[in-house]
N, C-alpha and C positions, 0 to 999 in steps of 0.2 A: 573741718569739713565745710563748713559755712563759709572758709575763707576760698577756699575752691570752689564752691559754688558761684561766689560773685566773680572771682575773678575769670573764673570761664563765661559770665553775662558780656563783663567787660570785653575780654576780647572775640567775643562773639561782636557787639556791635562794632566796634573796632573793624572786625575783619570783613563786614560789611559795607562798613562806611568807605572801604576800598584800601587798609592796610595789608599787605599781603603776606608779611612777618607774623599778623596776628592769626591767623588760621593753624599756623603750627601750636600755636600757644592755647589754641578753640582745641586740638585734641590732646595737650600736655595736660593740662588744668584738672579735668575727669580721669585720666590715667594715675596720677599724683594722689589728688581724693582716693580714688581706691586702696593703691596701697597705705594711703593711711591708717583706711579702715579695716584693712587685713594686718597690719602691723597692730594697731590697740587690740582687736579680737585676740589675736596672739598673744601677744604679753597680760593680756586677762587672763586666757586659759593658763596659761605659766605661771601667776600670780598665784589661781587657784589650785596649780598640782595636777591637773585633768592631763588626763594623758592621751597623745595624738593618736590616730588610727594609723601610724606607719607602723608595716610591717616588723616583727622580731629579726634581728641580722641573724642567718641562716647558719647552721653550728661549721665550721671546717671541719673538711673534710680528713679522712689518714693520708692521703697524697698531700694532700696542701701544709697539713704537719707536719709529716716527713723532712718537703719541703723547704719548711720554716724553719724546722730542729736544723738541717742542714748548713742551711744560709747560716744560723747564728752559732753554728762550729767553725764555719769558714772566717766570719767576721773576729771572731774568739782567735782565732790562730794566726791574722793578720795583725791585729793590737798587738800579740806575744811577742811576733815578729819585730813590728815595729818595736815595742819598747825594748828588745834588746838588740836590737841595732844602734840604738841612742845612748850607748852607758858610754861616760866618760873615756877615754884614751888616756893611759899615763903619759906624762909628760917627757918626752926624750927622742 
């Protein structure tokens, strides 16, 4: 964080002393910093096992298993398909 710090001083006077490239760099620097600091908060909480306030994924539905049973009969019967399409041919 400290390394972002100065380097946003730096091209802070930079961007005054009249470089014009360095203003982009005057609001990357503090952008950068932050996610650093949500990225270490992160991997601390993860370290310790704490578990985020994101919501529990919602149970599905009987249409959306129906669904799902459905698609993976379909897919099941196209593999079938395929693999005996691809048996050998005797030779003649």
């Amino acid at each position: 964080m400290s390394i972002c710090a100065s380097a946003f001083g730096i091209e802070l006077v930079r961007a005054i002393d009249g470089n014009a490239l360095s203003w982009a760099y005057v609001f990357e620097w503090p952008l950068l910093g932050g996610y650093a600091i949500y990225m270490w908060r992160r991997l601390v909480r993860d370290e310790r096992g704490e578990v985020g306030t994101r919501a529990a994924p919602r149970p599905a539905d009987d249409v959306e298993e129906a669904a799902l049973a459905a698609w993976n009969r379909y897919l099941a019967d196209l593999h079938a398909f395929d693999a005996a399409s691809k048996r050998p041919r005797p030779p003649g």
